[in-house]
C-alpha positions as CSV (number, residue, x, y, z in Angstrom):
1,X,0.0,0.0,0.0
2,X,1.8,3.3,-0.7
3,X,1.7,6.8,0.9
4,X,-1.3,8.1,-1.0
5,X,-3.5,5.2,0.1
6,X,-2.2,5.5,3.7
7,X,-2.9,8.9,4.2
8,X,-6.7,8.6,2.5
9,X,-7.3,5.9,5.3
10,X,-6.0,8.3,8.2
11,X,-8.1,10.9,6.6
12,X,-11.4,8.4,7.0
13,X,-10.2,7.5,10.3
14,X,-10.1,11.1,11.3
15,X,-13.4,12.5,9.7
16,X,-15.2,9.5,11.6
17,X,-13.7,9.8,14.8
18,X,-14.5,13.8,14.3
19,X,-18.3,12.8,13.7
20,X,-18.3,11.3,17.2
21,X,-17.2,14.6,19.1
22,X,-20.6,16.9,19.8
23,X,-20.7,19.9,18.1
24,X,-22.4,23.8,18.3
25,X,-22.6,24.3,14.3
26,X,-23.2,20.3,13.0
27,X,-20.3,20.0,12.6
28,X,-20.1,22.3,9.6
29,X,-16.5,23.4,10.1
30,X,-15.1,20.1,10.4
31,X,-16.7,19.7,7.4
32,X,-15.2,22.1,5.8
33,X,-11.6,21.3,6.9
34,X,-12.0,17.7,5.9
35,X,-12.7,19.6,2.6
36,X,-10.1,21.1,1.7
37,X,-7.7,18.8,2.9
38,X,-9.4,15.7,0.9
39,X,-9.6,17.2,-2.7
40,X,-5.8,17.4,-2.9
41,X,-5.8,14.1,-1.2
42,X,-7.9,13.2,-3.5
43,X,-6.1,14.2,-6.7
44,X,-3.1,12.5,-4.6
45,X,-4.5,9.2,-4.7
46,X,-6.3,9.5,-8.4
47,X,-2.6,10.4,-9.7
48,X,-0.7,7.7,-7.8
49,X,-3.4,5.0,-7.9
50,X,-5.2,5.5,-11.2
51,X,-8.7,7.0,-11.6
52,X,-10.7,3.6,-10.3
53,X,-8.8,4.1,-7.0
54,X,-9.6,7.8,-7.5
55,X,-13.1,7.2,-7.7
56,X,-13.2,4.8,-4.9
57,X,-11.8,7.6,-2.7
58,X,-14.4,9.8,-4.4
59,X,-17.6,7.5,-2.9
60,X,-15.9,7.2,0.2
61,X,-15.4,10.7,0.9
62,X,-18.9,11.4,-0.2
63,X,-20.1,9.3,1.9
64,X,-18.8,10.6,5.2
65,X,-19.8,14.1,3.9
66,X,-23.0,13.2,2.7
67,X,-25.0,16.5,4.0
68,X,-22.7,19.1,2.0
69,X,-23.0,17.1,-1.3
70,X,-26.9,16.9,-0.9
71,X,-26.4,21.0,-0.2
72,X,-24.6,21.6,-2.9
73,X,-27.0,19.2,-5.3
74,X,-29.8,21.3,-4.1
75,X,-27.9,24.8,-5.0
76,X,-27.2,23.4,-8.5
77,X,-31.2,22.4,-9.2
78,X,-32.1,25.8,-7.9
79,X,-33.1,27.9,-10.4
């Protein structure tokens, strides 16, 4: 397993044991840090690993932060 793939687990680790600890604001900062961290992570993984492994990453990270994708969804369909 090499760095990229390493790091992508520690990042899932992270984000879930950050969904554990209360928060004020729903955890929307977190959220947000976990953001920008995991899109370079992301490309990270997609260049070292190829673009399956990419988009393995891709689900997974979607699926821990489910609540701004279904935001964001919703802003696109707005009209």
């Amino acid at each position: 397993m090499n760095i990229s793939l390493i790091l992508a687990c520690i990042w899932i680790l992270v984000a879930n044991v950050l969904a554990l600890i209360p928060s004020r604001d729903n955890h929307w900062t977190r959220a947000y840090v976990l953001i920008a961290i995991g899109i370079p992570l992301l490309g990270y993984v997609t260049y070292e690993n190829g673009p399956w492994w990419g988009l393995a990453m891709l689900v997974a990270g979607m699926s821990i932060l489910r609540w701004p994708v279904i935001y964001l969804l919703r802003w696109m369909r707005r009209d």
